[in-house]
N, C-alpha and C positions, 0 to 999 in steps of 0.2 A: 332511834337515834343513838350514836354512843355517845356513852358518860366520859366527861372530863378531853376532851379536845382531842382530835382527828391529829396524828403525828405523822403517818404517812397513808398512801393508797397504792395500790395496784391493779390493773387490769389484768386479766386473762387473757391469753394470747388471742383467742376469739371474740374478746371483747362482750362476754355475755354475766360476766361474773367477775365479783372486786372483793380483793380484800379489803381491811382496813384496821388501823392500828389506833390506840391512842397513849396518851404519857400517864394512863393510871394501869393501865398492863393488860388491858383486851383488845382483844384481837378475834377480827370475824370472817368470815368467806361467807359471803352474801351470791345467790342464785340472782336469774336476771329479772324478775321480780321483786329484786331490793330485799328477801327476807334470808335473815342467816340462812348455812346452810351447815356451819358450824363455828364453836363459837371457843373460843379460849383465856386464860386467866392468868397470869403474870406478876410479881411479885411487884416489879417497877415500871418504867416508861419503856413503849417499846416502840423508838425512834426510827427504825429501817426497815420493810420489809422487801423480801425477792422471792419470785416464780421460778419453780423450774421450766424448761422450754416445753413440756407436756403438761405443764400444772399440775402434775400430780404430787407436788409438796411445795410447802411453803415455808422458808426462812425469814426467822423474823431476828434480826438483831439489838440484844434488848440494852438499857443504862447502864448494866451493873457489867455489861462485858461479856455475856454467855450469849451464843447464840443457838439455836434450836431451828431442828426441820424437822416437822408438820405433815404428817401425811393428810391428804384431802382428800374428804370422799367424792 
């Protein structure tokens, strides 16, 4: 489970894989087995996330105003 509350979610465009955000600053891309597939760390809340249309990166838009792309393995 993540620590400190689910801020956003996203699917994958095939619907096999989720990211998922929460407001203490991690951020995971879970396989379709539910287990990470990688995992990231964050200074503050990271309220937004978005896919590219081939997933192969993930934007996450975080409190403080920065946003960052994510390449996924």
């Amino acid at each position: 489970p993540l620590a400190g509350g689910v801020s956003a979610l996203k699917w994958s465009a095939d619907g096999t894989r989720l990211a998922a955000s929460t407001m203490h600053g991690q951020v995971e891309w879970r396989g379709p087995d539910g287990k990470p597939l990688a995992s990231w760390k964050f200074p503050g809340a990271v309220p937004s996330l978005e896919l590219t249309l081939d997933d192969r990166h993930l934007v996450t838009g975080n409190a403080d105003g920065t946003v960052f792309v994510l390449r996924l393995p």
